[in-house]
Backbone as a ProteinNet text record, in pm:
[ID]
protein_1_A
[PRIMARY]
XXXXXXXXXXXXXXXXXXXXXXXXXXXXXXXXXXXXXXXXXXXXXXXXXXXXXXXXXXXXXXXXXXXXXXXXXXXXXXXXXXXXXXXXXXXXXXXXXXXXXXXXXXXXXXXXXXXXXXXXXXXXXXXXXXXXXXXXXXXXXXXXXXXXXXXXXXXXXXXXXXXXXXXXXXXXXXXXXXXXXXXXXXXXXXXXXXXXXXXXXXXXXXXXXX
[TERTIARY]
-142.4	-112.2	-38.2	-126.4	-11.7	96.6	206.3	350.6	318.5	211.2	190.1	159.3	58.5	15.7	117.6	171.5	345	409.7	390.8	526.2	448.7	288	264.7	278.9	238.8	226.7	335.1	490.6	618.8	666.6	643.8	645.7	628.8	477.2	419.6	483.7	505.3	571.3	733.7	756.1	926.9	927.5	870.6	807.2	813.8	693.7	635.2	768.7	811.1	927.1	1088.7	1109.3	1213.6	1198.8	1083.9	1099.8	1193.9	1255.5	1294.2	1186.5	1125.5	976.6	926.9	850.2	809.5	650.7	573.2	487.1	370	346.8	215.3	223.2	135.1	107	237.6	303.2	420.8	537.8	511.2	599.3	592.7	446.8	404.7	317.6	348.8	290.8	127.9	37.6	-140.9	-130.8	-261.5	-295.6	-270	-355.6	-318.6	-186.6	-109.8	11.3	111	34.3	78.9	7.1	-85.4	-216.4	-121.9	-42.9	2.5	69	144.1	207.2	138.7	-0.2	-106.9	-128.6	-104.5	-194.6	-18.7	52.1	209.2	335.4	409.1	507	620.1	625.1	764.3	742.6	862.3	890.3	854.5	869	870.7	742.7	762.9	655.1	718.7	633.6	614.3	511.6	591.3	496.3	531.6	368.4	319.5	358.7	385.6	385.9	380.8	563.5	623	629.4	616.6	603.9	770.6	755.7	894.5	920.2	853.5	848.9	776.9	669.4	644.8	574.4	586.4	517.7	634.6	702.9	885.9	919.5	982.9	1075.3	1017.1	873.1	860.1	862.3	792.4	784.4	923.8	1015.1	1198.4	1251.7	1155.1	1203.6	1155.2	1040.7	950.3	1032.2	1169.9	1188.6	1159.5	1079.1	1036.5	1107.4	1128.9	1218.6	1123.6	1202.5	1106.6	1151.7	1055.9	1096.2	961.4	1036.1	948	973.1	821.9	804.5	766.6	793.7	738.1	792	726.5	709.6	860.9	844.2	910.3	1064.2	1174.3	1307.3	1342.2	1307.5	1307	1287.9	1156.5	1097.5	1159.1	1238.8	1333.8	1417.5	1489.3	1619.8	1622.3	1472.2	1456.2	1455.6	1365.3	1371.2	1539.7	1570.4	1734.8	1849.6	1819.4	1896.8	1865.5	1696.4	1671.2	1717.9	1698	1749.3	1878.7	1941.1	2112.2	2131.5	2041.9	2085.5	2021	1902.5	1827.7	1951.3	2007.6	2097.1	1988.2	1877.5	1791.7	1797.7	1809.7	1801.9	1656.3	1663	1538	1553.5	1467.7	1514.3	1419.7	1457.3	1392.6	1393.5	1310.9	1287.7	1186.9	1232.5	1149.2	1117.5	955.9	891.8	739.3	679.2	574.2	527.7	471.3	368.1	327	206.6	99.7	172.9	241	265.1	393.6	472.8	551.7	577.4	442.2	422.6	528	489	563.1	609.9	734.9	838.5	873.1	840.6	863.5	716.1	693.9	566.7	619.5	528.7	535	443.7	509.5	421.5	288.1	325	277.4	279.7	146	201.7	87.4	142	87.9	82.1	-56.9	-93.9	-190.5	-96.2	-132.5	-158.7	-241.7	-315.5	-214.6	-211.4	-162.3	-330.7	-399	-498.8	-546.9	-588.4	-686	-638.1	-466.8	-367.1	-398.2	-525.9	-492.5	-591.9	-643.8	-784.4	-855.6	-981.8	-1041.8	-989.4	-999	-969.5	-770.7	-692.3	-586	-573.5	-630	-634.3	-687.4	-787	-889.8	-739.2	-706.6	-584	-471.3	-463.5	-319.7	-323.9	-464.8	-513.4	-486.3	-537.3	-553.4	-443.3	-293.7	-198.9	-119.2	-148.9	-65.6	-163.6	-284.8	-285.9	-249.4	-219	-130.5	-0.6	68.8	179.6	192	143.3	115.4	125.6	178.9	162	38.9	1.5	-113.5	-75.9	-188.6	-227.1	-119.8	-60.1	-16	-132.6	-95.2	-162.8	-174.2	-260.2	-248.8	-351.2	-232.7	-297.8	-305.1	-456.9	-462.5	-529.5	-531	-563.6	-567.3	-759.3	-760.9	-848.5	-858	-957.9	-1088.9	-1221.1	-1352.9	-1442.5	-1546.6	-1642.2	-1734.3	-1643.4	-1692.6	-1647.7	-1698.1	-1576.1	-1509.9	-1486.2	-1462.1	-1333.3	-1239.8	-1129.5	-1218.2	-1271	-1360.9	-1500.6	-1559.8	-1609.6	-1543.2	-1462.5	-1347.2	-1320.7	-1272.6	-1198.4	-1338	-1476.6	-1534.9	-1548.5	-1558.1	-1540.9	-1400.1	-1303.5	-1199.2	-1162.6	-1250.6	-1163.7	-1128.4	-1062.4	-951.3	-1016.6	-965.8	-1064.8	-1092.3	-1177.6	-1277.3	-1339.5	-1309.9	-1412.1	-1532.6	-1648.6	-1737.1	-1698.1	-1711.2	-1705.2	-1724.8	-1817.5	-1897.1	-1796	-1743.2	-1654.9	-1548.8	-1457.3	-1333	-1392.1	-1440.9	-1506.6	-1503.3	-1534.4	-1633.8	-1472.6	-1381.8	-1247.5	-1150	-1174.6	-1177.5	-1227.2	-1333.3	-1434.1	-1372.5	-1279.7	-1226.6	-1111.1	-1085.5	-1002.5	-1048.7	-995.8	-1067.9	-1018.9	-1142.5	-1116.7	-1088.8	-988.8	-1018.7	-1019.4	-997.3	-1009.2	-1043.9	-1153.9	-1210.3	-1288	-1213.2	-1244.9	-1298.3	-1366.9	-1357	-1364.9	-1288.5	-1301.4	-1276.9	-1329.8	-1263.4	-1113.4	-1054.9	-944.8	-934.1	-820.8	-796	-713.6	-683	-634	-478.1	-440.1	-294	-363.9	-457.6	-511.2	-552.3	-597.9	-680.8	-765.4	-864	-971.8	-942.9	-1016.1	-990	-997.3	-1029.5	-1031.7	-898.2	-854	-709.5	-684.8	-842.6	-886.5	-824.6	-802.5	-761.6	-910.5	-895.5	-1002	-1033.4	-1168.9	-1179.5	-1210.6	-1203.1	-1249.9	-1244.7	-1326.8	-1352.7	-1232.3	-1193	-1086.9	-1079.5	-1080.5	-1073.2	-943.2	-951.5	-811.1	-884.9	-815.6	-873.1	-726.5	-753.3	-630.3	-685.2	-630.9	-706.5	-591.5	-682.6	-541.7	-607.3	-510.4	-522.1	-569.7	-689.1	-751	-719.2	-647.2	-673.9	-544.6
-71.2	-166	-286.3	-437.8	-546.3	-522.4	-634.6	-653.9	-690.2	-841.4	-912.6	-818.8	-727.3	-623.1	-522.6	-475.3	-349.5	-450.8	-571	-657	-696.5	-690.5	-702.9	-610.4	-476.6	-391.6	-303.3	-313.2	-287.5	-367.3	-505.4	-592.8	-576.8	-528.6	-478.1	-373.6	-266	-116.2	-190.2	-239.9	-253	-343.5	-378	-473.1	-388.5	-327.7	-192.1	-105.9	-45.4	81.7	-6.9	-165.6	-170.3	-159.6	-106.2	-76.6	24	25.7	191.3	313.1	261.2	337.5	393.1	526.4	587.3	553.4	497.9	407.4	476.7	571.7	668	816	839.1	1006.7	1023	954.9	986.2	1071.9	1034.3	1131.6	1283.2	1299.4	1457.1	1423.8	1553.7	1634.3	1611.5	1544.2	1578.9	1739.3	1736.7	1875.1	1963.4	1944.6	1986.8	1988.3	1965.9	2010	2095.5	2107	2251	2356.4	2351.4	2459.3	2468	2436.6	2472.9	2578.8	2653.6	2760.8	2848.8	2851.8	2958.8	2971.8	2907.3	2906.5	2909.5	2831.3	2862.4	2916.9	3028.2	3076.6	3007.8	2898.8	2797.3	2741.6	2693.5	2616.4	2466.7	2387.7	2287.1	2174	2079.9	2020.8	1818.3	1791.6	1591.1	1533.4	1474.5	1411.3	1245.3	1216.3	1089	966	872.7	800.9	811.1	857.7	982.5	889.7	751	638.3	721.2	731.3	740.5	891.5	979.8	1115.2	1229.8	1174.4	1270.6	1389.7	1413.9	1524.1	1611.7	1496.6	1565.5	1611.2	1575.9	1641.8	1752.3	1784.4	1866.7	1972.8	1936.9	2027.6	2092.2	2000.9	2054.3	2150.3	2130.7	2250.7	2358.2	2368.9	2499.2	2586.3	2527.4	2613.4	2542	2436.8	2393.8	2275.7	2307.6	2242.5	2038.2	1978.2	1832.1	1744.1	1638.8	1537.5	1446.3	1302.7	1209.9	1050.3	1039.3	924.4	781.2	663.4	504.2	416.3	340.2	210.2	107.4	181.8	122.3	188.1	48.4	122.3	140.2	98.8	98.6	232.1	251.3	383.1	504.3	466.6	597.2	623.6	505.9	479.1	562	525.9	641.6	800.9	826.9	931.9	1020.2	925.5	980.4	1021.2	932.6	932.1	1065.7	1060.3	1120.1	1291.9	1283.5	1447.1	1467.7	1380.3	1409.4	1449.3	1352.8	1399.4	1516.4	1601.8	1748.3	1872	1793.7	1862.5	1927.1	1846	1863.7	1770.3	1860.3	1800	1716.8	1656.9	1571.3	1516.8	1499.6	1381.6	1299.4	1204.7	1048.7	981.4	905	771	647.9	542.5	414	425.2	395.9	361.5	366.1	327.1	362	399.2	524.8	653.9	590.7	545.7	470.9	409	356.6	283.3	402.7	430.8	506.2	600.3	702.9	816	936.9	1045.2	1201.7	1261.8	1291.9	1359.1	1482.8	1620.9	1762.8	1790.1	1904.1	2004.4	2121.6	2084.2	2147.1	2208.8	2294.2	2428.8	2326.6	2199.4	2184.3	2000.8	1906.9	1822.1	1728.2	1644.1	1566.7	1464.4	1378	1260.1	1191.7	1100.4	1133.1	936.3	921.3	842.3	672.3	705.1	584.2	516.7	608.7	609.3	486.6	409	342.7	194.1	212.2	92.9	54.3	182.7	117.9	95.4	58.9	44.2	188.2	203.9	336.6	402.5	326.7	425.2	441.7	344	422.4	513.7	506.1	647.2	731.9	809.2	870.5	940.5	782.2	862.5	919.7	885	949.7	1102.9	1094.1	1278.8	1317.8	1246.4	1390.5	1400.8	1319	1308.5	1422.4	1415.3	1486	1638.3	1685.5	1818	1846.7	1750.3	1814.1	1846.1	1786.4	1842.4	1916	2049.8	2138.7	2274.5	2355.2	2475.1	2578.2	2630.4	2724.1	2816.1	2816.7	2880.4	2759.4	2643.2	2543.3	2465	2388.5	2313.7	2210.2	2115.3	1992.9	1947.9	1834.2	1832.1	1680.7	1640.2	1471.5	1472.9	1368	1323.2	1116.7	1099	954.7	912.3	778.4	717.4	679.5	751.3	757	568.6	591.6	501	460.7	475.8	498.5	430.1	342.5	294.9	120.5	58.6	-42.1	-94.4	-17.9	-44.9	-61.4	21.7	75.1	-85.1	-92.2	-230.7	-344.6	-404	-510.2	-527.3	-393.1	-396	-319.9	-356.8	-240.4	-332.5	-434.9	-567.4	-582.4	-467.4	-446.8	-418.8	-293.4	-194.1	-77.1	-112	4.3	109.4	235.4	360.2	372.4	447.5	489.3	557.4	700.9	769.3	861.6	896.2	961	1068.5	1170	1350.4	1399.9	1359.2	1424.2	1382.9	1195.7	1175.8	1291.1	1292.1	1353.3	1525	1560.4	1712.9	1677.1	1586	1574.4	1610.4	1544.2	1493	1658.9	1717.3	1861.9	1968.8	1954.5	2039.8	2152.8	2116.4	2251.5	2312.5	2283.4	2327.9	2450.5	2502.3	2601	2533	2466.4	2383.9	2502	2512.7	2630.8	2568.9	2433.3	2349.9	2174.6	2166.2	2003.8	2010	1894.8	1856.7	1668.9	1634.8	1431	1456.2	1313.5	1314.7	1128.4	1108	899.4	931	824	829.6	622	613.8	497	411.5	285.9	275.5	186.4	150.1	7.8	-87.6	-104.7	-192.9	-291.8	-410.1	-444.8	-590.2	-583.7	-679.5	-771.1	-893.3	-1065.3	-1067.5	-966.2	-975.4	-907.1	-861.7	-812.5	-661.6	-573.1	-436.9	-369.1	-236.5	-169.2	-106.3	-108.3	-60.2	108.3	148.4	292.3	287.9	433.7	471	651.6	668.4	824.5	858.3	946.9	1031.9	1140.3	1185.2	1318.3	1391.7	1532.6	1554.4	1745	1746.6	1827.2	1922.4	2052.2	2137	2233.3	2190.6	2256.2	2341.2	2494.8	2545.8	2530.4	2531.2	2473.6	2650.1	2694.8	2813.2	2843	2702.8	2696.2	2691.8
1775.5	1667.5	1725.4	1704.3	1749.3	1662.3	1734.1	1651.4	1525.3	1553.2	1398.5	1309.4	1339.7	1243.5	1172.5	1311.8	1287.8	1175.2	1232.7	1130.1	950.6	964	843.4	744.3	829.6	746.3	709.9	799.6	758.7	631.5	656.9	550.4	397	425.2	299.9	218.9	312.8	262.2	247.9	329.9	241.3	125.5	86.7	4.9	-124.1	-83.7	-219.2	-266.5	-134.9	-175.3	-220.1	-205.2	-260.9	-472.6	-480.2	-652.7	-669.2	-727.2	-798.5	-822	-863.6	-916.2	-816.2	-810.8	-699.7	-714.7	-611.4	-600.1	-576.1	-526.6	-494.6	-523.6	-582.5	-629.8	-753.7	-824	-897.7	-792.6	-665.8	-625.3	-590.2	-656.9	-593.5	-487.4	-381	-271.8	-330.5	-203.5	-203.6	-192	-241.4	-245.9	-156.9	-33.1	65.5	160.7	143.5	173.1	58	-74.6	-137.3	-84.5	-30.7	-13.2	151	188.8	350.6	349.2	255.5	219.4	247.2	233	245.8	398.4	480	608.7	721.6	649.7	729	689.6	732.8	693.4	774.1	702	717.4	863.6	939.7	1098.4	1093.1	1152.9	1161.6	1131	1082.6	1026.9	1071.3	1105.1	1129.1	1016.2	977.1	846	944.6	909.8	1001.2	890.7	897.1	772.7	675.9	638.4	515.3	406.8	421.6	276	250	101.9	24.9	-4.6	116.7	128.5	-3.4	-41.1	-127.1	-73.4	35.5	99.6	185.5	222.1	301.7	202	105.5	2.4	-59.1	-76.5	-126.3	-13.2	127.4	177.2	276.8	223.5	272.8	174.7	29.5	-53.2	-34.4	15.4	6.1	167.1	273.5	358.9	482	510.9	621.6	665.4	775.2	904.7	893.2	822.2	827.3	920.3	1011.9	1037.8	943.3	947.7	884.9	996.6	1006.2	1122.9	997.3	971.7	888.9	950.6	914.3	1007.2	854	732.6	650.4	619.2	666.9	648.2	551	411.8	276.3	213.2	294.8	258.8	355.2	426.8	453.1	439.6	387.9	328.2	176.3	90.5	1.3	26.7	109.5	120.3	155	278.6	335.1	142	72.8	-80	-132.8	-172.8	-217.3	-170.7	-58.1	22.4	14.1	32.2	34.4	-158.7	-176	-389.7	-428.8	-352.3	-327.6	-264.3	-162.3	-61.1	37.4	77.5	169.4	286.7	431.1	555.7	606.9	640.6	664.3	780.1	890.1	997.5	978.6	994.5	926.4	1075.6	1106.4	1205.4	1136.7	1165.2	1129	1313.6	1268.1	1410	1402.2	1480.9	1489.2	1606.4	1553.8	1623.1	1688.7	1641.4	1726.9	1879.9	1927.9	2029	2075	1999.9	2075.2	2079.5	2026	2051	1969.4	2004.6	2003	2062.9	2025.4	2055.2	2048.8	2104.9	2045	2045	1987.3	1908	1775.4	1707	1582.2	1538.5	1430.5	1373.7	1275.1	1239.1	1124.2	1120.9	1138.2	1159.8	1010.4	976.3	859.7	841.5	819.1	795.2	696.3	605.9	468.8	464.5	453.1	401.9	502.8	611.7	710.2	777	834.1	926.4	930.9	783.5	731	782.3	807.8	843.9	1021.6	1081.1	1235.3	1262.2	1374.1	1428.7	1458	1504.6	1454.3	1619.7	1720.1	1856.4	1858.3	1781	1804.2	1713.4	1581.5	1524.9	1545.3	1657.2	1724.7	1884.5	1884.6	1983.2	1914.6	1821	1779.8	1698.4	1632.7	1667.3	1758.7	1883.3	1971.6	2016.3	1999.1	2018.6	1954.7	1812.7	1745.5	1783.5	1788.8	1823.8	1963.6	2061.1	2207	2117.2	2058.5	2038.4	1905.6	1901	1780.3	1874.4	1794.2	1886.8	1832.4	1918.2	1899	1756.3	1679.4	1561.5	1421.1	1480.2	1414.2	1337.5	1229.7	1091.2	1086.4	1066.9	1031.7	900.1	851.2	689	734.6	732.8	690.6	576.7	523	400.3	439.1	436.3	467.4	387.2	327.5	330.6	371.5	329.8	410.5	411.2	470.5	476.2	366.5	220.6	94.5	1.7	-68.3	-187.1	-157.2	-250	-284.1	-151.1	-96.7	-7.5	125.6	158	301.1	262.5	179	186.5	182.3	135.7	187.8	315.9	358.7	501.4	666.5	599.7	707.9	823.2	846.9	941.8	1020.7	978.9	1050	1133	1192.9	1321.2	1283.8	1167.1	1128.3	1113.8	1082.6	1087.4	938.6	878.6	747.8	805.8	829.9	907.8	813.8	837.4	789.4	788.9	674	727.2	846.2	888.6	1048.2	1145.7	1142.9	1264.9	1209.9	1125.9	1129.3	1135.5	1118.8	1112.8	1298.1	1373.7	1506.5	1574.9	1567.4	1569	1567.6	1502.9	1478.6	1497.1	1647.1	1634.7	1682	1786.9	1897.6	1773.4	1660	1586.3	1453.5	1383.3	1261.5	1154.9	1123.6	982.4	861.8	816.7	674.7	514	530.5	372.9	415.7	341.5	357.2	240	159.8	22.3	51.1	-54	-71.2	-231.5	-252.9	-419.1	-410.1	-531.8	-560.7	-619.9	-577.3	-584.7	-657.5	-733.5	-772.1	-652	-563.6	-472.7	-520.7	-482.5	-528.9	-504.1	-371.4	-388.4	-502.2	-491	-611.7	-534.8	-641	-605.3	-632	-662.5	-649.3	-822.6	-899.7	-1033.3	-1093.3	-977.1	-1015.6	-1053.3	-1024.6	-1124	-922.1	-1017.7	-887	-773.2	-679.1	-646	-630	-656	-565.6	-487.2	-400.4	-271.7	-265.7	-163.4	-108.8	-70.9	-53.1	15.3	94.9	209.1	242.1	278	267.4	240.3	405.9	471.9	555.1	601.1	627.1	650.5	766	895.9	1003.3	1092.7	1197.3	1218.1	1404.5	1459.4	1608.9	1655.7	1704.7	1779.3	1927.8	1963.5	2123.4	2173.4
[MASK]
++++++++++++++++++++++++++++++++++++++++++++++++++++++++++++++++++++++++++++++++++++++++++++++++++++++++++++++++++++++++++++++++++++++++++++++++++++++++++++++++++++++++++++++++++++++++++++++++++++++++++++++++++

């Protein structure tokens, strides 16, 4: 990710998260990271671009050891509130993955709808990034934006990734996929008419074999 880009798209998110209002999903956990209970009995978990943590907080209640990686200080500054007013530990960093990498290995690592923000080979690297640092029979829950839908046509002249089922299934092959869903989803986005846009979604929960 260039700076200009790191700096637009921090921009944007501190932008969004200085509302009060909790800005995506009402604040609940995607699916698939309720469905992680099933496949992990607790230990440590990296949520990739935790936004205003609706996937940390829930998943610091359910027992699990959280860190949370964003590029937005706004949005960790929420989350850090929000946990201390839970009485939930959280480790929080503003940064970005992409360029400066991972730190540790974890039981459980999560990436929830950032992908679409990078170009398609650093998000291609930062998979295979995050399954080196996963430990064997460890989880990973992404949930991205596909090659489908009103967002993914705007932006397909980009770079950025929108991957097809097959790439992210391809992306996963040496892994045991045990849940892969797509559904339309409404985006924040919005069009030049001001209407929000749709798009595909995939939401994938894979356990590391190797």
């Amino acid at each position: 990710m260039s700076k200009s880009h790191f700096s637009d798209i921090q921009n944007q998110y501190n932008s969004l998260y200085a509302s009060k209002e909790v800005i995506f999903g009402d604040g609940k956990p995607i699916e698939s990271v309720v469905k992680l209970n099933k496949h992990l009995d607790g230990g440590t978990v990296l949520d990739i671009g935790g936004g205003e943590g609706r996937n940390a907080l829930y998943l610091a209640k359910q027992g699990f050891e959280v860190s949370v990686s964003d590029l937005s200080k706004v949005g960790i500054e929420k989350i850090n509130s929000a946990a201390k007013e839970g009485g939930l530990n959280i480790d929080t960093h503003v940064t970005d993955t992409i360029t400066e990498g991972i730190d540790g290995t974890y039981n459980s690592i999560v990436i929830s709808f950032m992908l679409h923000h990078v170009l398609e080979c650093d998000a291609e690297k930062l998979i295979a990034e995050t399954q080196k640092h996963t430990y064997k029979n460890g989880v990973h829950v992404v949930a991205t934006f596909m090659n489908n839908g009103d967002l993914y046509e705007r932006n397909k002249t980009s770079g950025r990734f929108y991957p097809s089922e097959e790439q992210i299934k391809e992306l996963y092959a040496s892994w045991n996929i045990k849940d892969f869903s797509t559904y339309e989803t409404t985006t924040h986005a919005r069009n030049k008419d001001g209407e929000r846009m749709k798009n595909h979604v995939m939401e994938l929960i894979a356990v590391k074999s190797e």
